[in-house]
Backbone and ligand atoms as CSV (ligand in chain L), in Angstrom:
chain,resi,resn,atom,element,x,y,z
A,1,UNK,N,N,93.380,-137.896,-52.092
A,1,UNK,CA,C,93.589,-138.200,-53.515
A,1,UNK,C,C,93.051,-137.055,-54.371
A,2,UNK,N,N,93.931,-136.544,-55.230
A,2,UNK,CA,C,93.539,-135.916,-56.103
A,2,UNK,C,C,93.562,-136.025,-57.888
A,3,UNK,N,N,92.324,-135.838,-58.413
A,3,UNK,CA,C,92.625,-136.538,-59.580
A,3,UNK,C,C,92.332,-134.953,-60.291
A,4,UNK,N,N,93.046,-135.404,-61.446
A,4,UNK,CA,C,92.920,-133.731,-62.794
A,4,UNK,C,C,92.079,-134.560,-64.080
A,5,UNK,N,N,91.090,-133.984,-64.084
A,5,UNK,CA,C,90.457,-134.025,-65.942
A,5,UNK,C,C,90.580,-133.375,-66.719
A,6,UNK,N,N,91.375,-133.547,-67.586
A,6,UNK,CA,C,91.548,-132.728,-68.661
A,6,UNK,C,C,91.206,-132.716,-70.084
A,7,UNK,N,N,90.360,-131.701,-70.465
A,7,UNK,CA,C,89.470,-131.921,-71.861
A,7,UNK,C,C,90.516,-130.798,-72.826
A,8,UNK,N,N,90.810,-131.204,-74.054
A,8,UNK,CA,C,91.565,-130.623,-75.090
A,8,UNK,C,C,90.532,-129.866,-75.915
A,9,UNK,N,N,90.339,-129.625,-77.079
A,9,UNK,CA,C,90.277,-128.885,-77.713
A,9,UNK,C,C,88.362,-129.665,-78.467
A,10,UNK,N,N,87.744,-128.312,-78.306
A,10,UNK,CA,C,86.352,-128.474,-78.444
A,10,UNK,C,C,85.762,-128.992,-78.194
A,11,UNK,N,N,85.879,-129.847,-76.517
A,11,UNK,CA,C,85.338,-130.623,-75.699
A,11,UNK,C,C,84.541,-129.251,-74.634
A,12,UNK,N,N,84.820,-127.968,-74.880
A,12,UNK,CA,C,84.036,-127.688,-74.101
A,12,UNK,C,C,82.619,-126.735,-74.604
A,13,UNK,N,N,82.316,-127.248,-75.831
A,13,UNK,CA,C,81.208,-127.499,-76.364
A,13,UNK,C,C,80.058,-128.582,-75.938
A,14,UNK,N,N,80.886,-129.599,-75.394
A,14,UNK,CA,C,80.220,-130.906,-74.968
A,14,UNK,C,C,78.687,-130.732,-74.644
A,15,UNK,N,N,78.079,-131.596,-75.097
A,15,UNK,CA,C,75.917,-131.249,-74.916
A,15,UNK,C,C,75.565,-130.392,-76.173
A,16,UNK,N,N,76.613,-129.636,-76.701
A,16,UNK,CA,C,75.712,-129.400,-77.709
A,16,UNK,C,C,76.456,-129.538,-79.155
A,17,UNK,N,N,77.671,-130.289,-79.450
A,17,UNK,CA,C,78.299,-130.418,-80.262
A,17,UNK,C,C,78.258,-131.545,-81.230
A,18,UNK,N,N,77.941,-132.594,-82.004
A,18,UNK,CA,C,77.900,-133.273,-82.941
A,18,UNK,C,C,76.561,-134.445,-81.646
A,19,UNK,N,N,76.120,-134.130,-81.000
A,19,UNK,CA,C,75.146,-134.839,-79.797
A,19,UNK,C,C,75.520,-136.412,-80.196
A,20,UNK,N,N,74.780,-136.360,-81.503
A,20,UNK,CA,C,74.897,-137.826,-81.926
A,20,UNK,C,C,75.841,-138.942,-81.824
A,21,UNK,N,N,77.057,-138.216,-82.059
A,21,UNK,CA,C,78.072,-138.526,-81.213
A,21,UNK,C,C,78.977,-138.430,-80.082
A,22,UNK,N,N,78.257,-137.407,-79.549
A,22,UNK,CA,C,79.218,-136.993,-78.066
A,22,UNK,C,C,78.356,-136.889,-76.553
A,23,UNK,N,N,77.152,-136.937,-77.418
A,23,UNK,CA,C,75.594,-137.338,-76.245
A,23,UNK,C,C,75.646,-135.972,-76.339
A,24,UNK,N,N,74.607,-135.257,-75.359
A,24,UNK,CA,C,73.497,-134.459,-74.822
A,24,UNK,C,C,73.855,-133.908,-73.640
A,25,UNK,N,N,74.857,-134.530,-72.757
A,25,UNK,CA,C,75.278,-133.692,-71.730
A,25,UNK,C,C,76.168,-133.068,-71.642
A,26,UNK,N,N,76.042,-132.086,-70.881
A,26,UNK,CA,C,77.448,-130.779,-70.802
A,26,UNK,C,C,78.778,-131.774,-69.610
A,27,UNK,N,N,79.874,-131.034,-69.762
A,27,UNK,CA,C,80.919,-131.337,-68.932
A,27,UNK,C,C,80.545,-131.383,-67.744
A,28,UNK,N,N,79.648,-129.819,-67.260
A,28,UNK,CA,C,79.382,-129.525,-66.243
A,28,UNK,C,C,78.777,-130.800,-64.998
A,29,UNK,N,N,77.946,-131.151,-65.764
A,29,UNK,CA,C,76.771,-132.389,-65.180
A,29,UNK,C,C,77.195,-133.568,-65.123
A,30,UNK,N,N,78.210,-133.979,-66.180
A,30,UNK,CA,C,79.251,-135.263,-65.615
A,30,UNK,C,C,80.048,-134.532,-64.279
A,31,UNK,N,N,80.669,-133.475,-64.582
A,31,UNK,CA,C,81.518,-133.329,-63.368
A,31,UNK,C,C,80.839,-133.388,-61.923
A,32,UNK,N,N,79.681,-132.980,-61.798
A,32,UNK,CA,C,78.998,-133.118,-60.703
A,32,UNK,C,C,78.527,-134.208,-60.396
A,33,UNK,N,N,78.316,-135.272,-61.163
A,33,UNK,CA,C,78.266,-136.875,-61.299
A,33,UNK,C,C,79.268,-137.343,-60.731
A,34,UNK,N,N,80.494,-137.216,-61.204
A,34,UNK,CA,C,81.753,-137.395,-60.667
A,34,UNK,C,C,82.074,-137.384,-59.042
A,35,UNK,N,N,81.636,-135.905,-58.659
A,35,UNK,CA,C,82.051,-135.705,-57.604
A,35,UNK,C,C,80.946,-135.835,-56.833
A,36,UNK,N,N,79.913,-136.481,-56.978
A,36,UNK,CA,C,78.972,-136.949,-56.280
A,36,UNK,C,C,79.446,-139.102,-55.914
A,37,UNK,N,N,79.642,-139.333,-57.119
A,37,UNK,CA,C,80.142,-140.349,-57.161
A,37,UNK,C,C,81.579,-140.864,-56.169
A,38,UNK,N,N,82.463,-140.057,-56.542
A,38,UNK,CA,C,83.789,-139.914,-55.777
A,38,UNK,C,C,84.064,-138.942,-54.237
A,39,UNK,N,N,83.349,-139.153,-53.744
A,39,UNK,CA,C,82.912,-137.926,-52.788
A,39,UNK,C,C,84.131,-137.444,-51.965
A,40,UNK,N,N,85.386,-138.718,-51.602
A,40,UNK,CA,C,85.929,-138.700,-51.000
A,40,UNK,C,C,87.352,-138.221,-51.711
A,41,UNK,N,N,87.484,-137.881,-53.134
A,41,UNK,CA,C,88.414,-137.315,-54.075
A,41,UNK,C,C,88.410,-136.361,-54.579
A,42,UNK,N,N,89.105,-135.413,-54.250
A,42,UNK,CA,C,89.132,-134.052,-55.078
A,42,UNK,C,C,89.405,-134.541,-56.876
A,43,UNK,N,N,88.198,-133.509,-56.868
A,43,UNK,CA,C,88.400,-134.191,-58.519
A,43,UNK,C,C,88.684,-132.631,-59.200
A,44,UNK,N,N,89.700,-132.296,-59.533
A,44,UNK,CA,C,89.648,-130.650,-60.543
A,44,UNK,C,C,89.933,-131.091,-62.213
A,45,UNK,N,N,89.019,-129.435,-62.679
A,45,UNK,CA,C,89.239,-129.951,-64.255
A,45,UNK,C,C,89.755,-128.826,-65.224
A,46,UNK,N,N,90.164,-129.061,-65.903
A,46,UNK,CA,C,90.735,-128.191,-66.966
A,46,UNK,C,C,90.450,-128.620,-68.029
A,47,UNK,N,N,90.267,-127.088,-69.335
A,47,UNK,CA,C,90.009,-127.827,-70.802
A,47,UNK,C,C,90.257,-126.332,-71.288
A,48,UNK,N,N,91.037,-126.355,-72.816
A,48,UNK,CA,C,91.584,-125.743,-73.457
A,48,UNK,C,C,91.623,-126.443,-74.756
A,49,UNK,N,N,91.216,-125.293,-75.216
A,49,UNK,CA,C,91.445,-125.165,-77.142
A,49,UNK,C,C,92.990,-125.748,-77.850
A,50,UNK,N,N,93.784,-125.140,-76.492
A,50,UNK,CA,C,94.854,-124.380,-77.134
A,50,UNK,C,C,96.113,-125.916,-76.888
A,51,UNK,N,N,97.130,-126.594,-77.369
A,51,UNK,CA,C,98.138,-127.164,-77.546
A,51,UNK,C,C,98.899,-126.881,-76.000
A,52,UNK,N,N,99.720,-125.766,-76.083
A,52,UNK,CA,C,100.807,-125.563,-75.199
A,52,UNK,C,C,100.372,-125.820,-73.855
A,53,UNK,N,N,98.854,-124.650,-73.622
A,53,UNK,CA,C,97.933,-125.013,-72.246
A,53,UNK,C,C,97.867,-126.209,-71.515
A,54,UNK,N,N,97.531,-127.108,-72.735
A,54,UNK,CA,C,97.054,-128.709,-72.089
A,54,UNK,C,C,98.731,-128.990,-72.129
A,55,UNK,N,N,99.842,-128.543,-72.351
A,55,UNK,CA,C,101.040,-129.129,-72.037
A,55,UNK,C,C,101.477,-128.440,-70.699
A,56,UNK,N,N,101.327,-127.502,-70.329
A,56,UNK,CA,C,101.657,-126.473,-69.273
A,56,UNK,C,C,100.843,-127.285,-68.099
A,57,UNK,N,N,99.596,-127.591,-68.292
A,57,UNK,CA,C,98.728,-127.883,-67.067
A,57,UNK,C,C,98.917,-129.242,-67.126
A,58,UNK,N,N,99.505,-129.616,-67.677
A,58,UNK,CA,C,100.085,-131.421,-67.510
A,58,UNK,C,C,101.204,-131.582,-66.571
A,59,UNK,N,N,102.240,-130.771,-66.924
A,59,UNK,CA,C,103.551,-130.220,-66.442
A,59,UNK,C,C,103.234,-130.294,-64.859
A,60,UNK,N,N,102.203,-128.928,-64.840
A,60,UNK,CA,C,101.600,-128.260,-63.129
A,60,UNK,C,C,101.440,-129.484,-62.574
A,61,UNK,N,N,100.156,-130.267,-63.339
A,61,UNK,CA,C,99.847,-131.420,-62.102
A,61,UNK,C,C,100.749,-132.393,-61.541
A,62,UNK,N,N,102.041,-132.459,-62.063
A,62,UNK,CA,C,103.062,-133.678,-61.889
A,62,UNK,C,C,104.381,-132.818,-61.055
A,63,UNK,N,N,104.851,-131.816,-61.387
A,63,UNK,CA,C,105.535,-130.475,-60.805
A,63,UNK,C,C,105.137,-129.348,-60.162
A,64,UNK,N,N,104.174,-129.106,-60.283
A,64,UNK,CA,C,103.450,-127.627,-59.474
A,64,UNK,C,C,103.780,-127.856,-58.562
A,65,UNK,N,N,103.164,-126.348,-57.809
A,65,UNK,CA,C,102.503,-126.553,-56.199
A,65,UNK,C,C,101.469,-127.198,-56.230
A,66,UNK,N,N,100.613,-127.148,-56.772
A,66,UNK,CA,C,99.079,-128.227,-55.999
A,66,UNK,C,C,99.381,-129.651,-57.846
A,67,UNK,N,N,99.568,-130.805,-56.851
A,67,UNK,CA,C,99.715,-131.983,-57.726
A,67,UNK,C,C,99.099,-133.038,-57.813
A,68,UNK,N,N,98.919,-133.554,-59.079
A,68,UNK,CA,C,97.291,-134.686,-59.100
A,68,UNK,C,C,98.109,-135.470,-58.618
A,69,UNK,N,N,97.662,-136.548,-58.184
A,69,UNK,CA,C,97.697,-138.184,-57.980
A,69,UNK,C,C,97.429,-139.027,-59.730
A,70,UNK,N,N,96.796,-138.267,-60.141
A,70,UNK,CA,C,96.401,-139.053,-61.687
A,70,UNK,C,C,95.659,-138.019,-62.471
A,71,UNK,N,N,96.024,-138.496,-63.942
A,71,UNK,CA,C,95.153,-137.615,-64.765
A,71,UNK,C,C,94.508,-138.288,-65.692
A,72,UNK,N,N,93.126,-137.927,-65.575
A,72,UNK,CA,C,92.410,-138.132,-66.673
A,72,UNK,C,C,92.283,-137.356,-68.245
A,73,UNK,N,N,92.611,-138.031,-69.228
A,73,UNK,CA,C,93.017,-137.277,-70.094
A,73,UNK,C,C,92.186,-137.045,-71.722
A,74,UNK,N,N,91.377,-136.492,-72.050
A,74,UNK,CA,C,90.519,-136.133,-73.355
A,74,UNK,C,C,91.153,-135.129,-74.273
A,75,UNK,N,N,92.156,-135.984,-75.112
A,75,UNK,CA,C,92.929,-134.431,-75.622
A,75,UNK,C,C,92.243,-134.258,-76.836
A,76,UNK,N,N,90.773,-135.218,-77.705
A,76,UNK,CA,C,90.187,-134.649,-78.258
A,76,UNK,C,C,91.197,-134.886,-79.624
A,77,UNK,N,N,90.930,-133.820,-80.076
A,77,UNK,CA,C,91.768,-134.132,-82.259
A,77,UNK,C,C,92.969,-133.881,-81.895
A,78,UNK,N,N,93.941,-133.734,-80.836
A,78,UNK,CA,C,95.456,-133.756,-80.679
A,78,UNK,C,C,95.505,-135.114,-80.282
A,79,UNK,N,N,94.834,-135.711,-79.948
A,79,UNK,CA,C,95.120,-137.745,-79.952
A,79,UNK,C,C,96.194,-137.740,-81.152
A,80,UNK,N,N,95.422,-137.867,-82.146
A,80,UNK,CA,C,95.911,-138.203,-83.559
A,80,UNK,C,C,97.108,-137.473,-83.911
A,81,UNK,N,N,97.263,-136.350,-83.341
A,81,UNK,CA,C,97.983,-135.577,-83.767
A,81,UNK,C,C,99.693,-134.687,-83.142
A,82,UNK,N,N,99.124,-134.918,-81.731
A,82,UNK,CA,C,100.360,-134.142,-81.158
A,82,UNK,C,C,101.045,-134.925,-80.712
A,83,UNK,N,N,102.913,-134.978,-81.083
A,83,UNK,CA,C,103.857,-135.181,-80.852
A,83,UNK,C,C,104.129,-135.034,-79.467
A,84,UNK,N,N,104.220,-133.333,-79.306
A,84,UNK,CA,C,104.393,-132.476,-78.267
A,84,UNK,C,C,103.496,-132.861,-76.636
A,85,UNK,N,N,102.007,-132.843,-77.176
A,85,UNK,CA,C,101.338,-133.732,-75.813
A,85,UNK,C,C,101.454,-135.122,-75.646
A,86,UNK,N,N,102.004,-135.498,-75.986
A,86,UNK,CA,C,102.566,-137.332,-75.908
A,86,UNK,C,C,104.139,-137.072,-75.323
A,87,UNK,N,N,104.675,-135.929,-75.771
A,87,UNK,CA,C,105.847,-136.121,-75.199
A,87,UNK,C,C,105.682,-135.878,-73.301
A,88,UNK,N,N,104.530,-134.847,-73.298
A,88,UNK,CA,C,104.527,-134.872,-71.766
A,88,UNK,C,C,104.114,-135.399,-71.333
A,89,UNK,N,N,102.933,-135.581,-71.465
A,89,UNK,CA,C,102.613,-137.378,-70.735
A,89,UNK,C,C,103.857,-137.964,-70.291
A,90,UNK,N,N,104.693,-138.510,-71.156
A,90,UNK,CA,C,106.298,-139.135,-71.402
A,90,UNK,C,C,106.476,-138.758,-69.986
A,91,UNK,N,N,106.466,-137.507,-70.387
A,91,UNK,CA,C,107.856,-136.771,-69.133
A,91,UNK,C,C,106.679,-136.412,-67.726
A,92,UNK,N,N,105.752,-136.913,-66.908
A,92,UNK,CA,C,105.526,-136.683,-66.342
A,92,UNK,C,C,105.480,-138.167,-65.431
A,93,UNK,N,N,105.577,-137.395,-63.990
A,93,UNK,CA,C,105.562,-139.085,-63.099
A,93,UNK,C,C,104.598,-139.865,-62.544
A,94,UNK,N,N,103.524,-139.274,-63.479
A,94,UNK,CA,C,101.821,-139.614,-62.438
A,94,UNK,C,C,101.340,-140.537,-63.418
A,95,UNK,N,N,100.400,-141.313,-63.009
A,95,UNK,CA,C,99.502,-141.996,-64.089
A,95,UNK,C,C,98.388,-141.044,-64.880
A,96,UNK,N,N,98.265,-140.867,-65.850
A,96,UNK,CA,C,97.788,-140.727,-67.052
A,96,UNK,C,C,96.615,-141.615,-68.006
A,97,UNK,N,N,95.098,-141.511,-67.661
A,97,UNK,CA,C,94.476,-142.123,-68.755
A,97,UNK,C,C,93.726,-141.344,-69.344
A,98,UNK,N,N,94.437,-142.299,-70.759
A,98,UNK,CA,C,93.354,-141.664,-71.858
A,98,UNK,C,C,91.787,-142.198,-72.356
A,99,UNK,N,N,91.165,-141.247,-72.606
A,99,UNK,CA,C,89.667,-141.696,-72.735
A,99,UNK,C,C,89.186,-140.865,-73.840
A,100,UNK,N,N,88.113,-141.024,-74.329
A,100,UNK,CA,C,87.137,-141.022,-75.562
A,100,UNK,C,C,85.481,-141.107,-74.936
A,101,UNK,N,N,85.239,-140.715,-75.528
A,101,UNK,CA,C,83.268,-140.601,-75.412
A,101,UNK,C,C,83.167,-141.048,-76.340
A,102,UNK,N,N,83.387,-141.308,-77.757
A,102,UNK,CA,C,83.172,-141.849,-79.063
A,102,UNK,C,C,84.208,-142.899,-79.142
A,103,UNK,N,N,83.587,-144.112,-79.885
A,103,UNK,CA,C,84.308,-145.356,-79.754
A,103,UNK,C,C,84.904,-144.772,-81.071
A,104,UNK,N,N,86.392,-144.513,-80.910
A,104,UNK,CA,C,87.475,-143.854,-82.364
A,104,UNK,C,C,87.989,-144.536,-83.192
A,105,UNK,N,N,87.558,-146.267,-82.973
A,105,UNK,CA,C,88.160,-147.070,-83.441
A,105,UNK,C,C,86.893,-147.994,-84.559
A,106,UNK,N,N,86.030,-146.926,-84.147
A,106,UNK,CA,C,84.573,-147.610,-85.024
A,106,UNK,C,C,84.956,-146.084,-85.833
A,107,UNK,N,N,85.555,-145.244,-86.129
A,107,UNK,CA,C,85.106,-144.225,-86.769
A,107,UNK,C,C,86.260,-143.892,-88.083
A,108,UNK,N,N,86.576,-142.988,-88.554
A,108,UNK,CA,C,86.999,-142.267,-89.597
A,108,UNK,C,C,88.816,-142.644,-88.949
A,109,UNK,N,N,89.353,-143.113,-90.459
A,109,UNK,CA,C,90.714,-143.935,-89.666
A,109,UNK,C,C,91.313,-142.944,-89.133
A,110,UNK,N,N,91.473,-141.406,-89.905
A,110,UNK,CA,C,92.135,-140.622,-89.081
A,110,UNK,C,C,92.514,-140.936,-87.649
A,111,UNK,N,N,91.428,-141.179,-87.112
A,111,UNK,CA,C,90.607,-141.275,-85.396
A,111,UNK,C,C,91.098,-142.917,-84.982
A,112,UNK,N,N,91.995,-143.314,-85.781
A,112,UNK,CA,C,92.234,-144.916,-85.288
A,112,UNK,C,C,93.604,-145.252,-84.487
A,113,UNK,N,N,94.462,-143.671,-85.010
A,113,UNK,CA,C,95.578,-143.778,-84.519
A,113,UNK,C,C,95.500,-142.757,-83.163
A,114,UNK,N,N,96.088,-143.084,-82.036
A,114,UNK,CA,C,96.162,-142.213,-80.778
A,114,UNK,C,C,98.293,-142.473,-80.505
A,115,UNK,N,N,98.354,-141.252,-80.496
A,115,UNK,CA,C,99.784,-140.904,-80.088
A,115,UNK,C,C,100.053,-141.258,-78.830
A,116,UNK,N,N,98.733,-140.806,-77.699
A,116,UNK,CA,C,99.172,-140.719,-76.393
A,116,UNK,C,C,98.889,-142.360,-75.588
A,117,UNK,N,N,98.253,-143.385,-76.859
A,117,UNK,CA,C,97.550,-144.970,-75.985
A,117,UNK,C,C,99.261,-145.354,-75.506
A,118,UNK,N,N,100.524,-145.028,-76.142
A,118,UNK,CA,C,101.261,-145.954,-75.327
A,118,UNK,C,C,102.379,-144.968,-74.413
A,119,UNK,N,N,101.751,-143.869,-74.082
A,119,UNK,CA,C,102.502,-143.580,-72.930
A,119,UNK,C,C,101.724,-142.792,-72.040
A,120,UNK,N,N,100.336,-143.865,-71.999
A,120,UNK,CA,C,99.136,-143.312,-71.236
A,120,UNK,C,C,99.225,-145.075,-70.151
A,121,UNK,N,N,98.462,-144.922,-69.472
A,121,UNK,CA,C,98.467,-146.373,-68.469
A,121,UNK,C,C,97.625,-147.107,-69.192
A,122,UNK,N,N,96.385,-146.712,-69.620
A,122,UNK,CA,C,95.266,-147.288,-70.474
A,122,UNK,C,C,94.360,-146.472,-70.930
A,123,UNK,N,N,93.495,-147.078,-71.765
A,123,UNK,CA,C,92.608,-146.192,-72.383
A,123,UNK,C,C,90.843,-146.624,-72.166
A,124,UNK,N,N,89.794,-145.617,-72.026
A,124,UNK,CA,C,88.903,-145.878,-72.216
A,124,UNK,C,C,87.815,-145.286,-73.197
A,125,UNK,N,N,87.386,-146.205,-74.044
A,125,UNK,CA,C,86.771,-145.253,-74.811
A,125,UNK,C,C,85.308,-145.953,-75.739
A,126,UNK,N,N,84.486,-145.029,-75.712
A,126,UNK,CA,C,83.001,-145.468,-76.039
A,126,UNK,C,C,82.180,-145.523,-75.653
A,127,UNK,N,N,82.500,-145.312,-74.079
A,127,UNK,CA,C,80.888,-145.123,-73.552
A,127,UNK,C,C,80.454,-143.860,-72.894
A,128,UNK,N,N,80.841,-143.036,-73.732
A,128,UNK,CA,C,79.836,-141.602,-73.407
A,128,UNK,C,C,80.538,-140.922,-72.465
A,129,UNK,N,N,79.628,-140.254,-71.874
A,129,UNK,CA,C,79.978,-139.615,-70.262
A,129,UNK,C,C,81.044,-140.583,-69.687
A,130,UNK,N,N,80.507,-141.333,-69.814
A,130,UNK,CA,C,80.873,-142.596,-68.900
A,130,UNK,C,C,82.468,-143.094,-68.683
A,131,UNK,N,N,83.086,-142.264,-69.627
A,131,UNK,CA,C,84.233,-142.953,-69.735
A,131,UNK,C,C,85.414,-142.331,-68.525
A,132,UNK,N,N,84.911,-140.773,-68.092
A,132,UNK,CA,C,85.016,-140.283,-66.942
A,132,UNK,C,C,85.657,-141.423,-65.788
A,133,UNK,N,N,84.694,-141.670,-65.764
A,133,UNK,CA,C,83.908,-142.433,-64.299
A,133,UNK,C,C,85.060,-143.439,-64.569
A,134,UNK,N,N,84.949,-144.044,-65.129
A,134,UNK,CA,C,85.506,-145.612,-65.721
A,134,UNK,C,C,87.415,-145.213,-65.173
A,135,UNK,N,N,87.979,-144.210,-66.020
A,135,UNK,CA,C,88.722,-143.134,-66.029
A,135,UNK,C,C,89.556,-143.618,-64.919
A,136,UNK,N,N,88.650,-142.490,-63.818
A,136,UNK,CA,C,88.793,-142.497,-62.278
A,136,UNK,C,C,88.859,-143.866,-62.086
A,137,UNK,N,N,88.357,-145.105,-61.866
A,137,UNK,CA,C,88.467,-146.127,-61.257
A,137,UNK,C,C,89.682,-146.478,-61.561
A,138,UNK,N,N,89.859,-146.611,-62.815
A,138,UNK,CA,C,91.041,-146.714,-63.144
A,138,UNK,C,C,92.563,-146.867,-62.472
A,139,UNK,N,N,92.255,-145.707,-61.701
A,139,UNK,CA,C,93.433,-145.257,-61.380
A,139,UNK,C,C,93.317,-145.178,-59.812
A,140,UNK,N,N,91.800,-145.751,-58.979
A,140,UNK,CA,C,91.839,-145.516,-57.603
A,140,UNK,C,C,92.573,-146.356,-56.905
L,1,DQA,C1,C,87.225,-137.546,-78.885
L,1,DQA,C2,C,87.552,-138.276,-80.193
L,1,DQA,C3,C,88.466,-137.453,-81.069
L,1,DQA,O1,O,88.732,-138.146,-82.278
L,1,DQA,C4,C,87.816,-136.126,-81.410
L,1,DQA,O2,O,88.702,-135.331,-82.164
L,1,DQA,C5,C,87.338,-135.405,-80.213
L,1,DQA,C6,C,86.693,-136.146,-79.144
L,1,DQA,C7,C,86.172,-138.299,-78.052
L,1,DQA,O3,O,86.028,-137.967,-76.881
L,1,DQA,O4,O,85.488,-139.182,-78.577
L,1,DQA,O5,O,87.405,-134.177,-80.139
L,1,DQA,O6,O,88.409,-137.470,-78.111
């Protein structure tokens, strides 16, 4: 089994970026959580600033040569916003969840609408790191 995490745009600040709301730990140290946790799953990750990237490496994991089983998905302020990453999700044949570290639905309405909740499998969102983890089960 192979699963893909994918963090969008200024998630890889994570540990030291708004803390209060995004906690204290880096990506790095969940990911090793992860794969301490999941021992028996290749877990790979990707994260980009950039729009097209997180559409390209969505594409790879469902069409490439090396292909997830599932993706975990943090696209971060393109939730709200991208057309374009909702359309691939759409067009890809793997399961897809979306997740949050910040509960978005306690916050600024902007943050209330998500493009990708209905052509994602489900969503998790609010508990920190944690939503990783949750993520993965998800989909084992
Ligand atoms: C986020 C929530 C988004 O609204 C925000 O733009 C992010 C992070 C979260 O993990 O809580 O960048 O996806």
């Amino acid at each position: 089994m192979r699963i893909l995490i994918v963090n969008g745009p200024n998630l890889n600040l994570l540990g030291v970026r708004e803390p209060g709301i995004y906690g204290t730990e880096p990506m790095e140290s969940i990911l090793e959580r992860l794969r301490r946790t999941f021992a028996g799953v290749e877990i790979d990750y990707y994260q980009s600033n950039h729009e097209g990237d997180l559409i390209d490496c969505i594409h790879e994991a469902a069409y490439g040569a090396v292909r997830a089983d599932a993706i975990v998905l943090n696209a971060g302020g393109y939730t709200h916003t991208s057309v374009a990453l909702a359309d691939a999700v759409a067009a890809v044949n793997i399961p897809v969840v979306e997740v949050h570290l910040s509960n978005v639905a306690a916050r600024e309405e902007v943050r209330h609408r998500s493009l990708l909740s209905a052509v994602c499998v489900g969503t998790v969102t609010g508990f920190g790191g944690r939503v990783y983890e949750l993520g993965i089960r998800a989909v084992l």
